[in-house]
Backbone as CSV, one residue per row, in Angstrom:
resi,resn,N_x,N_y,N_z,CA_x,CA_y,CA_z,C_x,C_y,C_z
1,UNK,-51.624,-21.819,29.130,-51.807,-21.715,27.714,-52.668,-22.867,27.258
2,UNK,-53.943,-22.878,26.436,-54.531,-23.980,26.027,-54.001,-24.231,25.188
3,UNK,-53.649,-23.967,24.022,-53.305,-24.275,22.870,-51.774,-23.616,22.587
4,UNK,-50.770,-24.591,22.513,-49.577,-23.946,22.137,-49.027,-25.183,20.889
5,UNK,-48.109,-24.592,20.090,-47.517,-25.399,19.044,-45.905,-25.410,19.265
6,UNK,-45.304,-26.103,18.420,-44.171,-26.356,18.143,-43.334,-25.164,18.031
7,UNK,-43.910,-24.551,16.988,-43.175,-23.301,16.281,-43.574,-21.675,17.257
8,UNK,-43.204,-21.522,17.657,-43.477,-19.660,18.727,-43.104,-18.793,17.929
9,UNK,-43.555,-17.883,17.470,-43.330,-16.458,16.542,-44.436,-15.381,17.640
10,UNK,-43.651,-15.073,18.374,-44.485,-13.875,19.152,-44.723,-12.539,18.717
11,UNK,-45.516,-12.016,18.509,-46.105,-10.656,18.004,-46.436,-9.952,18.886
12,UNK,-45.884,-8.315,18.744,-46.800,-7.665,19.782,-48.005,-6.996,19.434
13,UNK,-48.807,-7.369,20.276,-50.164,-6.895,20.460,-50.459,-5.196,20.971
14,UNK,-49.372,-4.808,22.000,-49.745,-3.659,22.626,-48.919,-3.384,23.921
15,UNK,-48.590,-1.964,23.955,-48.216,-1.635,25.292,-48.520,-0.763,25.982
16,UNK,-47.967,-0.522,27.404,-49.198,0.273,27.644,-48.157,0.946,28.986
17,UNK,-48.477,2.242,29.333,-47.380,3.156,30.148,-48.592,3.067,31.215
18,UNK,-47.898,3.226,32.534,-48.777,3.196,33.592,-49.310,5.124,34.228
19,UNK,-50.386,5.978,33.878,-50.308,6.955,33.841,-50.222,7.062,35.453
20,UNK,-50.310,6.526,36.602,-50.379,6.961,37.654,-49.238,7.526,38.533
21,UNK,-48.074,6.970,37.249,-46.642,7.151,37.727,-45.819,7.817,37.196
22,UNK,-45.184,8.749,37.150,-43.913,9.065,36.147,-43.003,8.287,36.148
23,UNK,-42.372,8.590,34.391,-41.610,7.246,34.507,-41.542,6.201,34.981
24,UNK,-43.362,5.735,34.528,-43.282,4.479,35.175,-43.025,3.133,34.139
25,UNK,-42.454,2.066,33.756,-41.968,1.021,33.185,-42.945,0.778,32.370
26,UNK,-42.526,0.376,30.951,-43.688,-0.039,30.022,-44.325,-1.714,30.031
27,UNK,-45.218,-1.669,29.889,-46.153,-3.035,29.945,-45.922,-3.594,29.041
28,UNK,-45.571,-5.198,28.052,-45.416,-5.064,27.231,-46.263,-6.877,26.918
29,UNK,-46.976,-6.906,26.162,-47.732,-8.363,26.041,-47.500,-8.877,24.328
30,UNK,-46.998,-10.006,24.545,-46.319,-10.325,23.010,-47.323,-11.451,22.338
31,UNK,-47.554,-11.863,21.401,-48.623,-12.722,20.744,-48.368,-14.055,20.186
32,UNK,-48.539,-14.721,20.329,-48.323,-16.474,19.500,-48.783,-16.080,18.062
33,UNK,-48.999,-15.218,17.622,-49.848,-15.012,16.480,-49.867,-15.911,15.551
34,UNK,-51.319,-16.616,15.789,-51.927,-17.489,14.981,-51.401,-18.763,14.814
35,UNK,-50.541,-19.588,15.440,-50.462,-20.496,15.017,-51.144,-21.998,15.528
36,UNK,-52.377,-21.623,15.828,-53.316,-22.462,16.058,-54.368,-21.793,15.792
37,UNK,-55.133,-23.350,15.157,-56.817,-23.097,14.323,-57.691,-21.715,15.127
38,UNK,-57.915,-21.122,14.416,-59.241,-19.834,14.600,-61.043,-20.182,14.845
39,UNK,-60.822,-20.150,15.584,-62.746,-20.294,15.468,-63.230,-18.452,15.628
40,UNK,-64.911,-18.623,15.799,-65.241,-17.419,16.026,-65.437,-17.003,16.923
41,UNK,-65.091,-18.058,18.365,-65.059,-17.513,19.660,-63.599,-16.946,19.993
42,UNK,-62.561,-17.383,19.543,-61.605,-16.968,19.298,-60.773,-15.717,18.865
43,UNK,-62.189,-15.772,17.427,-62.013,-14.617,16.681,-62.506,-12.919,18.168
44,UNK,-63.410,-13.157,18.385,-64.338,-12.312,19.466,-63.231,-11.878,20.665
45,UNK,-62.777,-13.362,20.907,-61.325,-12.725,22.519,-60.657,-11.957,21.750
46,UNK,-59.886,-12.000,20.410,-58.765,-11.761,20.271,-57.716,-12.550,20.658
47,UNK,-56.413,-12.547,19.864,-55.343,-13.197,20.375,-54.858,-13.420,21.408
48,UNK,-54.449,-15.027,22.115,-53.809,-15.091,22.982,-52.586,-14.085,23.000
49,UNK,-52.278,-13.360,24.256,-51.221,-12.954,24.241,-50.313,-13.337,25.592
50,UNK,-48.895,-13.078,25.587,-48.128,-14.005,26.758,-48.326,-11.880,27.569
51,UNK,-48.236,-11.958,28.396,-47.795,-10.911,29.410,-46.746,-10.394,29.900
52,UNK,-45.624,-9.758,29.057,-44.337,-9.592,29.457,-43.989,-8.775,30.707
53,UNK,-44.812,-7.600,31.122,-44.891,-7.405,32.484,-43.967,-5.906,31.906
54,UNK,-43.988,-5.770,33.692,-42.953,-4.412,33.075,-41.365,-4.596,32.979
55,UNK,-41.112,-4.265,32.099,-39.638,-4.538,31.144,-38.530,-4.404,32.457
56,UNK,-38.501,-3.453,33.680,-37.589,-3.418,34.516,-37.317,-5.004,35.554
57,UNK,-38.667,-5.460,35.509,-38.850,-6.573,36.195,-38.673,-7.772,35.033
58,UNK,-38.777,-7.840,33.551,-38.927,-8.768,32.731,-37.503,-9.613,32.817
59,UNK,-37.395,-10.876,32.789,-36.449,-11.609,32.749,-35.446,-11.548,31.647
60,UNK,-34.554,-11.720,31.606,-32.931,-11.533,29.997,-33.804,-11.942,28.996
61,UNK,-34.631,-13.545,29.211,-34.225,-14.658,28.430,-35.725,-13.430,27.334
62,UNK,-36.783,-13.369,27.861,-38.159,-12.738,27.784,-37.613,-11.296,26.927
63,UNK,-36.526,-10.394,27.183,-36.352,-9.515,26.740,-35.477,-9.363,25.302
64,UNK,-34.541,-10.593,25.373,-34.093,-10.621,24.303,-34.860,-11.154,22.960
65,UNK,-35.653,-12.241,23.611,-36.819,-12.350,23.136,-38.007,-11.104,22.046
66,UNK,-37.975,-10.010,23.155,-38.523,-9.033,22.465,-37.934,-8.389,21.555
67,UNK,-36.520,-8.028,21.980,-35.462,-7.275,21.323,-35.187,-7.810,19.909
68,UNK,-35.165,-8.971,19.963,-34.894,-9.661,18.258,-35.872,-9.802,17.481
69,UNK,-36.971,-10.371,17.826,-38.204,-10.318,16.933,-38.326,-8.436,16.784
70,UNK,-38.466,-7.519,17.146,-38.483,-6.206,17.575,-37.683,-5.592,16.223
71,UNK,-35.823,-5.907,16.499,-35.251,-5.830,15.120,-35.542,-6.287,14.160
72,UNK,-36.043,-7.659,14.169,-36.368,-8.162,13.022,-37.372,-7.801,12.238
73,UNK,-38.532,-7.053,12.700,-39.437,-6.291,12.668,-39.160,-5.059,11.907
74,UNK,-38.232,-4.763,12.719,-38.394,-3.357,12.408,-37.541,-3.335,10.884
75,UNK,-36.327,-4.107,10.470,-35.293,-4.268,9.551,-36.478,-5.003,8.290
76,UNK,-37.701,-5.690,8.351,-38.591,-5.986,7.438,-39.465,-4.855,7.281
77,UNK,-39.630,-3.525,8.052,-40.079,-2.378,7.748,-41.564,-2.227,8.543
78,UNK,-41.781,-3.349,8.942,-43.074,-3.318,9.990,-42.622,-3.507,11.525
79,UNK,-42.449,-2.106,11.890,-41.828,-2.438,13.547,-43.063,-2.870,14.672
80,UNK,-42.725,-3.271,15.685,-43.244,-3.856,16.488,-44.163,-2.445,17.476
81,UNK,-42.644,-2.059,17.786,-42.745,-1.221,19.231,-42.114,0.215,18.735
82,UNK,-42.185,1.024,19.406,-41.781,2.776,19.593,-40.214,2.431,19.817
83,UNK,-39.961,3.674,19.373,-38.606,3.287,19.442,-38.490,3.617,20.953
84,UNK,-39.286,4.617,21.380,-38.487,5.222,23.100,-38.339,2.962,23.594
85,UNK,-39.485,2.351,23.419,-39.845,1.296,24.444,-38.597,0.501,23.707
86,UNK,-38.395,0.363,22.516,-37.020,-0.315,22.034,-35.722,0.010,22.396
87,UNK,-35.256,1.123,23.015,-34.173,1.832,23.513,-34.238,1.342,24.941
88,UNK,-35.448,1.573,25.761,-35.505,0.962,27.371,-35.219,-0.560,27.356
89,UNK,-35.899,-1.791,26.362,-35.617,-2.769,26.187,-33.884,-2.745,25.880
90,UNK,-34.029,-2.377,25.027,-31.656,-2.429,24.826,-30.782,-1.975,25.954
91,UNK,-31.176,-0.967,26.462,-30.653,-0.633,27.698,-30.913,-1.590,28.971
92,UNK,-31.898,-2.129,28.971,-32.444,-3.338,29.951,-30.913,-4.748,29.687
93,UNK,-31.240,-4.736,28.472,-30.405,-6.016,28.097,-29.040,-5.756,28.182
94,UNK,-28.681,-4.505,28.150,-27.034,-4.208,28.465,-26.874,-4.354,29.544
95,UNK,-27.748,-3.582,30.688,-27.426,-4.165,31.385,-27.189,-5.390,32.463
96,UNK,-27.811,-6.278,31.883,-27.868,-8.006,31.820,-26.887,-8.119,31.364
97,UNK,-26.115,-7.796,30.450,-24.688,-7.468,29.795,-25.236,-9.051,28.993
98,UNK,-25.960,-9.142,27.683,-26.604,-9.628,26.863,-25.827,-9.607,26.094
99,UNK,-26.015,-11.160,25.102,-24.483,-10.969,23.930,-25.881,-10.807,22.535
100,UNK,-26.596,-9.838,23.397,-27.685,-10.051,21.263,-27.566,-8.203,21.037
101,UNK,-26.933,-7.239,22.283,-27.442,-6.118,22.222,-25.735,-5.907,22.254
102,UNK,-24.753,-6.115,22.556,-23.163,-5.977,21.962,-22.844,-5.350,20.684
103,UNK,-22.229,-4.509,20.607,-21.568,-3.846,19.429,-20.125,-3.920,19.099
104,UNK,-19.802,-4.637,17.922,-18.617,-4.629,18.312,-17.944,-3.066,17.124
105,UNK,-16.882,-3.250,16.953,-16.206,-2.537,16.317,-16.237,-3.237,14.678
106,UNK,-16.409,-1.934,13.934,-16.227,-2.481,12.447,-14.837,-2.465,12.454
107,UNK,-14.421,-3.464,12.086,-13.155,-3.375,11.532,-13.067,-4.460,10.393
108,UNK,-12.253,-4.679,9.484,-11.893,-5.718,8.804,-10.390,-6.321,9.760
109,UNK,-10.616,-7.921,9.351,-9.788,-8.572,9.831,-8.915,-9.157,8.438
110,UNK,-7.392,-8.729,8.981,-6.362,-9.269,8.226,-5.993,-10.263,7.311
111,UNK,-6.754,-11.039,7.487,-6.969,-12.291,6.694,-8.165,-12.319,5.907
112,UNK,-9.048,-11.134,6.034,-9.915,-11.130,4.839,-9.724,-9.687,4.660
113,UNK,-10.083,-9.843,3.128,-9.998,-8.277,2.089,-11.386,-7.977,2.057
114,UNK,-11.625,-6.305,2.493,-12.631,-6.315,2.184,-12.616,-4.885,1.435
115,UNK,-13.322,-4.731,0.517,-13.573,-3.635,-0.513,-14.981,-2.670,-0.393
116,UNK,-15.039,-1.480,-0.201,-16.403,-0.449,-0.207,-17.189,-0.888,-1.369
117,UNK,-16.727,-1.197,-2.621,-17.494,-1.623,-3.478,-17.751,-3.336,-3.881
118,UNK,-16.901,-3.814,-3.451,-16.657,-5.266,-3.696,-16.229,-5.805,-4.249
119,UNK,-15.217,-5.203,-5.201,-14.455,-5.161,-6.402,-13.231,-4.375,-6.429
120,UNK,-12.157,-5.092,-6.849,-10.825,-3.876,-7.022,-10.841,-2.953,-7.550
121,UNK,-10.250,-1.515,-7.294,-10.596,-0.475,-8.781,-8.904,-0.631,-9.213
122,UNK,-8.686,-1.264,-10.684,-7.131,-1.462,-11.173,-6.958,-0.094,-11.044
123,UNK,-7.449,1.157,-11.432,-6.741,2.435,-11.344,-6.075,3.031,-10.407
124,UNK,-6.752,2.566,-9.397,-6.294,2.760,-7.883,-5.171,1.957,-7.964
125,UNK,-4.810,0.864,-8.091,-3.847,-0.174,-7.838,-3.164,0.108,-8.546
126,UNK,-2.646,0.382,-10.071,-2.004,0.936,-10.885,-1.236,2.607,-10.028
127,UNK,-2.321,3.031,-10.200,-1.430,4.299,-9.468,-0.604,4.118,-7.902
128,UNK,-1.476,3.808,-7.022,-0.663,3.212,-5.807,0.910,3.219,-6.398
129,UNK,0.931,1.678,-7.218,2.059,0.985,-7.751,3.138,2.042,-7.938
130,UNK,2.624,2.812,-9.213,3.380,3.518,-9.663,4.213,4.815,-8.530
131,UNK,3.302,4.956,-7.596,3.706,5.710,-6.503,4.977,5.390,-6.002
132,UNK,4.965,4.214,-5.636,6.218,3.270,-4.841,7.036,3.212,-5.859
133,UNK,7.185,2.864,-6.959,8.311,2.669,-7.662,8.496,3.829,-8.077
134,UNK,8.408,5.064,-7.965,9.328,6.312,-7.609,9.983,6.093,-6.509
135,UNK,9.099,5.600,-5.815,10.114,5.922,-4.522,11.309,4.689,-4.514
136,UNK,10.885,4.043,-5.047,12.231,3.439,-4.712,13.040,3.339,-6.217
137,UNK,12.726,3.844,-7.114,13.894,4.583,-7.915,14.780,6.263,-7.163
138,UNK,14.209,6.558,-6.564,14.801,8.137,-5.648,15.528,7.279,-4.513
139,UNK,15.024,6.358,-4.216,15.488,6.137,-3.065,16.962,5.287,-3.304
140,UNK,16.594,4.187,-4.542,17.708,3.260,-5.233,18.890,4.487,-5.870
141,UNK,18.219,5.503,-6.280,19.424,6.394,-6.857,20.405,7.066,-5.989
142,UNK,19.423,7.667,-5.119,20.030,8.723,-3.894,21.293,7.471,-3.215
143,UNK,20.986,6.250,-3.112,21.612,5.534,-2.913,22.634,4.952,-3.565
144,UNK,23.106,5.019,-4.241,23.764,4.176,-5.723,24.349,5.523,-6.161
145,UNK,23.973,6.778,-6.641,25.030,7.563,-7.431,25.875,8.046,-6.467
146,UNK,25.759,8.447,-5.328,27.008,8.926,-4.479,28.207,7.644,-4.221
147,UNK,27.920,6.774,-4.491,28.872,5.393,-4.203,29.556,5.356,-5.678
148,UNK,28.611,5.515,-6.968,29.699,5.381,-8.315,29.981,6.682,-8.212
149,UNK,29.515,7.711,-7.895,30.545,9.174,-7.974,31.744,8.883,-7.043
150,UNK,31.943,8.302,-6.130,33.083,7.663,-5.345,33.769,7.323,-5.775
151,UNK,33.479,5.828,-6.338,34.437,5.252,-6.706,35.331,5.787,-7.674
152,UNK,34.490,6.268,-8.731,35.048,7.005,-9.930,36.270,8.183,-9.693
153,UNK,35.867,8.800,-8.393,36.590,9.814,-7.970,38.194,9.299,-7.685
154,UNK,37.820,7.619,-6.558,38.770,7.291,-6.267,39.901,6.304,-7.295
155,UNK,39.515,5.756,-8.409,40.325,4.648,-9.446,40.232,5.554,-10.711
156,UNK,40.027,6.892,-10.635,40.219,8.341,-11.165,41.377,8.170,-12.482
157,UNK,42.779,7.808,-11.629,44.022,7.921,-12.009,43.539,6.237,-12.577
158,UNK,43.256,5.096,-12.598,43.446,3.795,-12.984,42.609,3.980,-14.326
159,UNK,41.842,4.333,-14.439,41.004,4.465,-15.737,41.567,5.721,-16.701
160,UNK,41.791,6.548,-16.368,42.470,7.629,-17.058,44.226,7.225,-17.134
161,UNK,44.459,6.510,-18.427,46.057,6.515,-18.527,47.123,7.599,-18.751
162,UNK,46.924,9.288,-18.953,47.768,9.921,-19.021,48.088,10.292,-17.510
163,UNK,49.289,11.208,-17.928,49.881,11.166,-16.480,49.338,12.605,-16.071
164,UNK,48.712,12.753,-14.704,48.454,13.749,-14.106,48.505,14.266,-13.275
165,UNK,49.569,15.561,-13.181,50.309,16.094,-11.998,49.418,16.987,-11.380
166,UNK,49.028,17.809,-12.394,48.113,18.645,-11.820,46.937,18.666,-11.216
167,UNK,46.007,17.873,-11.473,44.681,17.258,-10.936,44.880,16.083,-9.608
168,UNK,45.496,16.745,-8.660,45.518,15.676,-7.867,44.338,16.075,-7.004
169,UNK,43.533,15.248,-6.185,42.396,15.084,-5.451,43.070,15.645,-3.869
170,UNK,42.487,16.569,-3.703,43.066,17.298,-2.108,41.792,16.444,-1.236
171,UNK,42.275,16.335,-0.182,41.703,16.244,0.703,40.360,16.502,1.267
172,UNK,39.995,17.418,0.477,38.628,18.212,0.947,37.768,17.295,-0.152
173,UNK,38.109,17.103,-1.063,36.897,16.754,-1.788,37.334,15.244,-1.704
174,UNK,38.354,14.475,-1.094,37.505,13.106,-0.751,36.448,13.027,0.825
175,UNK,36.744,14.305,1.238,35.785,14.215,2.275,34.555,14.525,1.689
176,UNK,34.296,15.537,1.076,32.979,15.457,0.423,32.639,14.603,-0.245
177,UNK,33.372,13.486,-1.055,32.752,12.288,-1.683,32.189,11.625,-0.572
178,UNK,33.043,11.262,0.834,32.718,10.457,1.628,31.334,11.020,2.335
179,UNK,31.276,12.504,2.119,29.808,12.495,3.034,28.513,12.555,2.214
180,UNK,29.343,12.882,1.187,28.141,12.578,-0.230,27.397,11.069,-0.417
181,UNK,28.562,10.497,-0.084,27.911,9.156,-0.425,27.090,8.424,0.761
182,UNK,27.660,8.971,2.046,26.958,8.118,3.157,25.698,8.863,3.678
183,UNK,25.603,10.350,2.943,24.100,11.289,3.372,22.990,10.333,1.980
184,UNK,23.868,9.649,0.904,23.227,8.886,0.193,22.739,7.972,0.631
185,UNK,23.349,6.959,1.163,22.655,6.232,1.997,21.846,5.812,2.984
186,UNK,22.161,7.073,4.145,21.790,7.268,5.094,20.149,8.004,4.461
187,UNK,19.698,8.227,3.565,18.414,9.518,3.127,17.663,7.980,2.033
188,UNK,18.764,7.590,0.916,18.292,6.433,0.201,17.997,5.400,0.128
189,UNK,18.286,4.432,1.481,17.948,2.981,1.925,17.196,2.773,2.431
190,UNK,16.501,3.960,3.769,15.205,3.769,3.725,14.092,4.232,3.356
191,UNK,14.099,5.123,1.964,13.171,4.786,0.803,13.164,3.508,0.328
192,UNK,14.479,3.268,-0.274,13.893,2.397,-1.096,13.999,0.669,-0.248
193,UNK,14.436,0.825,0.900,13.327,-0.633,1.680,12.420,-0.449,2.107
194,UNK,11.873,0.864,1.684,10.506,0.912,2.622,9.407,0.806,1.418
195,UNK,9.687,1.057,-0.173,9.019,0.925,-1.208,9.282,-0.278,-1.759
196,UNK,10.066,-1.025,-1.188,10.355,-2.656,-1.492,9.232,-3.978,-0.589
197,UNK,8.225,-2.946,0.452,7.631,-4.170,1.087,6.599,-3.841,0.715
């Protein structure tokens, strides 16, 4: 190289398929573009360009090289290269198993909130809300009235002071209080701890 600088911003100049071969590897020569003085002999060669060779033989460091300026290119709307030769380059670098051509999974992580719009919608959150606290009023009730229909059934005679011979409580229906109240519980507690977190 006669003239090289500080700063490297490589450009591509051109590539070129070898017709003598099928499927034969693309040529690929990248550019210093411009960052040293122009004369008009200069102007006449045309740009130095580096020689990337063919991409199967090109080194990680050389390809990732291409691959990022390439995106970067292409994401400012002036792409470099074809996409077929940008797909052989990514596939090159995977399998180098390259950490610039990795995909990971979108996900959001737990400790940050993240929103489609970027902003809460209160309506959404309001209704949500209101969702759950049905449920755990159905769930607090289903739970809670079979236990005061119980009790009531059972301190019956303590709250009522006349005397009552006739209304005595058979057997059958303290069993149905008892399964009344524990199908209450058993159906109502986990609603309403599950609309409590």
């Amino acid at each position: 190289m006669a003239a090289t600088s500080a700063s490297f911003t490589p450009r591509l100049v051109g590539s070129r398929v070898n017709p003598r071969t099928a499927g034969a590897p693309f040529s690929v020569r990248i550019s210093s573009g411009g960052n040293y003085p122009t004369t008009r002999d200069t102007l006449a060669e045309g740009p130095y360009c580096i020689y990337v060779g063919p991409i199967e033989t090109a080194s990680k460091e050389t390809l990732e090289a291409l691959y990022s300026q390439a995106r970067d290119a292409y994401y400012s709307g002036d792409p470099l290269i074809v996409d077929d030769m940008f797909d052989r380059v990514e596939l090159k670098l995977r399998w180098y198993g390259s950490k610039c051509v990795m995909k990971y999974p979108r996900c959001s992580l737990r400790r940050q909130s993240t929103y489609a719009d970027a902003e809460e919608d209160l309506s959404q959150v309001f209704a949500l809300a209101s969702i759950w606290i049905v449920f755990l009023a159905f769930g607090t009730s289903a739970c809670l009235v079979p236990i005061v229909y119980s009790v009531g059934l059972a301190y019956e005679d303590a709250f009522n002071p006349g005397f009552s011979y006739i209304n005595q409580a058979s057997a059958l229906s303290i069993l149905n209080s008892i399964l009344f109240m524990t199908l209450g519980c058993v159906i109502g507690y986990p609603i309403a701890s599950a609309s409590g977190k």
